[in-house]
N, C-alpha and C positions, 0 to 999 in steps of 0.2 A: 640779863634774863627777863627783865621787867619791860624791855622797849618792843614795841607792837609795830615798829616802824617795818618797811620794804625791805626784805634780804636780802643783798647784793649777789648772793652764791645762786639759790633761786630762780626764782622770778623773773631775777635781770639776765639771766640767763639763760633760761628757759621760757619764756614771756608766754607761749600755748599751750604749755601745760596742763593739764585737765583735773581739776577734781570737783566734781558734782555732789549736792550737799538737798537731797530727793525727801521731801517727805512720805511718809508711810502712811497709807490711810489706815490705822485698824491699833485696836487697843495693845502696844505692849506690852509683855508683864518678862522677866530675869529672874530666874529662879535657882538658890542654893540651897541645899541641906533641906528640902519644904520652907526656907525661907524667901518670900517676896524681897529681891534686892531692888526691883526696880519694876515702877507700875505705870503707864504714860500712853496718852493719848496723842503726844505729839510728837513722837520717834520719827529720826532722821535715819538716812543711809548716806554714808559716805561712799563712792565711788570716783576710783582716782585711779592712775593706768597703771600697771604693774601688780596691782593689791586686788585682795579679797574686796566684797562688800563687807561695811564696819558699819556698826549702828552704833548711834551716838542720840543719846536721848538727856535730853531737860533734865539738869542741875537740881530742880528741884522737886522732881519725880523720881531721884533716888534717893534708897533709906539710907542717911546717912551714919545712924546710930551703927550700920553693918562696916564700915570703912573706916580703916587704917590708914592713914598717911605713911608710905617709903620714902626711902632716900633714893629711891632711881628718878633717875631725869634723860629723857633722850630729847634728842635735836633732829627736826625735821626743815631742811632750806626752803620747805613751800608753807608751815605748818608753823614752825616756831620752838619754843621747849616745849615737852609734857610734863605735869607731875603723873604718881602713880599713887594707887592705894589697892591696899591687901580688903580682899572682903572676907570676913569672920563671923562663920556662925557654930557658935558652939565650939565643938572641938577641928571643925570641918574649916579649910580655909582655903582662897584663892588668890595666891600671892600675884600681886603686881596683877591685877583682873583687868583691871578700871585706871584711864589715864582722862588728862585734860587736857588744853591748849588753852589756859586762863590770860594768858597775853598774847595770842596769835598775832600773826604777821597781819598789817591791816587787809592785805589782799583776802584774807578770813575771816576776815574781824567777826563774823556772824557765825563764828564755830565757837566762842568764846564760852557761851551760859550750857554747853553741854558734853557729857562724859560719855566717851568713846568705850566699848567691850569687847575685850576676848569672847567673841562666842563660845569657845569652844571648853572655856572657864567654868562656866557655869551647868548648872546641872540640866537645866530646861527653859524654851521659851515659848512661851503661848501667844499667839494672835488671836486675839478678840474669845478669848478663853480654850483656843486648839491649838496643839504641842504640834511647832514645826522642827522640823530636822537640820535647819541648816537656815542662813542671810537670805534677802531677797534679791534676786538681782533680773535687772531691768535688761532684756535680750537689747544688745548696741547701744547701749549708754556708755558703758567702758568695753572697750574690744583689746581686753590685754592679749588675746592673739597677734594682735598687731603690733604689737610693740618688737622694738631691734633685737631686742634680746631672745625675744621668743622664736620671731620667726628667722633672724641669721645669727645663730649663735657663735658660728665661726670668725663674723666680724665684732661680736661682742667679748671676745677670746682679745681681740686687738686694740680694743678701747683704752687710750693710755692711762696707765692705772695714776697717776702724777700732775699730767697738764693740764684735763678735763677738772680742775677744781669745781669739789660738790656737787657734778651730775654724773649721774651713772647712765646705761644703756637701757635701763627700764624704763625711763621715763622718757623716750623719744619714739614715735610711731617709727617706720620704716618708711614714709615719704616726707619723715623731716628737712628741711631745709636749713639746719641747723649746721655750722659751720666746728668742728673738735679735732682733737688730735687722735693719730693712731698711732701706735708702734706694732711693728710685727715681729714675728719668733726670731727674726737674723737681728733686731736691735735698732733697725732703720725708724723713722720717725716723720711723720708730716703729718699737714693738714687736710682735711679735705670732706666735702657737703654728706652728713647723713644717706642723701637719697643717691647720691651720686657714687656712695660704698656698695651699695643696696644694687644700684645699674651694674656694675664691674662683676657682682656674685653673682648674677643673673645669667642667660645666654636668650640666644635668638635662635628659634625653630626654624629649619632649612625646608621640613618633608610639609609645607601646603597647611591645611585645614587638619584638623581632629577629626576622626572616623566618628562619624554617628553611630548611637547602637541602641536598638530597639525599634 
């Protein structure tokens, strides 16, 4: 759990995978119970394909006297472990709110000094002292429209739930060139190119041009 080295499952894997690591210009503040959990000028966004925007702010612009250490641990093959911690104010609490990547995969390594948030954990968040409703997200930085899974779900139905070790269909755009296995509902099984599943779903218009209208 401690090694920061390259993931084999991953990265070697998946080698274009995208996660973008944006700063925020504008004062954060995390707010539960009326208590400040988190006050920072230097707020990240994570954007990464398949996922919400996640904000992940500076290690040491959260109150840590608010945070409990868990025993949850998840494993991400791009990401690495997380720990977790419950934020406790008062009698009010937010179990497993706040996680980390303290040894990230070195493709990360610069995700290390900051803690990632359930937005949706907390009670309030303010920019630059005004309560927004919701992450920020950056129009075409991450277009999880595009991803397999979204836009051909019936080939994401075929993604072998076995051979594909560690990737799933989220993580591949629909003109991947990435080479996985399929199986389909009779139990048959092969390989064969992302983008080249994507051509076979598709068809070829016979009627000419599209009708202009207006």
């Amino acid at each position: 759990m401690s090694d920061p080295g390259p993931d084999p499952i991953g990265w070697h894997h998946n080698p274009s995978y995208c996660i973008d690591f944006d700063p925020l210009p504008a004062r954060v503040q995390a707010l539960l119970a009326g208590e400040i959990v988190a006050d920072t000028s230097a707020a990240r966004i994570m954007y990464e394909l398949g996922h919400a925007p996640v904000y992940y702010l500076p290690r040491e612009d959260v109150n840590r006297a608010l945070l409990e250490p868990t025993d949850r641990d998840t494993y991400c093959p791009y990401k690495g472990h997380a720990s977790y911690w419950t934020v406790r104010v008062g009698t009010r609490s937010a179990e497993n709110a706040i996680w980390s990547y303290q040894t990230p995969h070195r493709e990360l390594a610069h995700i290390a000094g900051y803690m990632g948030f359930y937005w949706g954990r907390m009670d309030a968040w303010l920019e630059d002292g005004v309560g927004v409703p919701g992450p920020r997200e950056i129009p075409g930085r991450i277009d999880t429209s595009n991803q397999l899974e979204a836009l051909f779900p019936q080939l994401a139905r075929e993604w072998h739930p076995t051979r594909n070790a560690g990737i799933k269909p989220y993580e591949f755009a629909a003109d991947s060139n990435e080479l996985v296995w399929w199986r389909d509902a009779s139990g048959d099984e092969w390989q064969a190119r992302i983008k080249d599943r994507v051509l076979e779903a598709t068809r070829l218009r016979a009627d000419g041009d599209a009708t202009p209208y207006g």
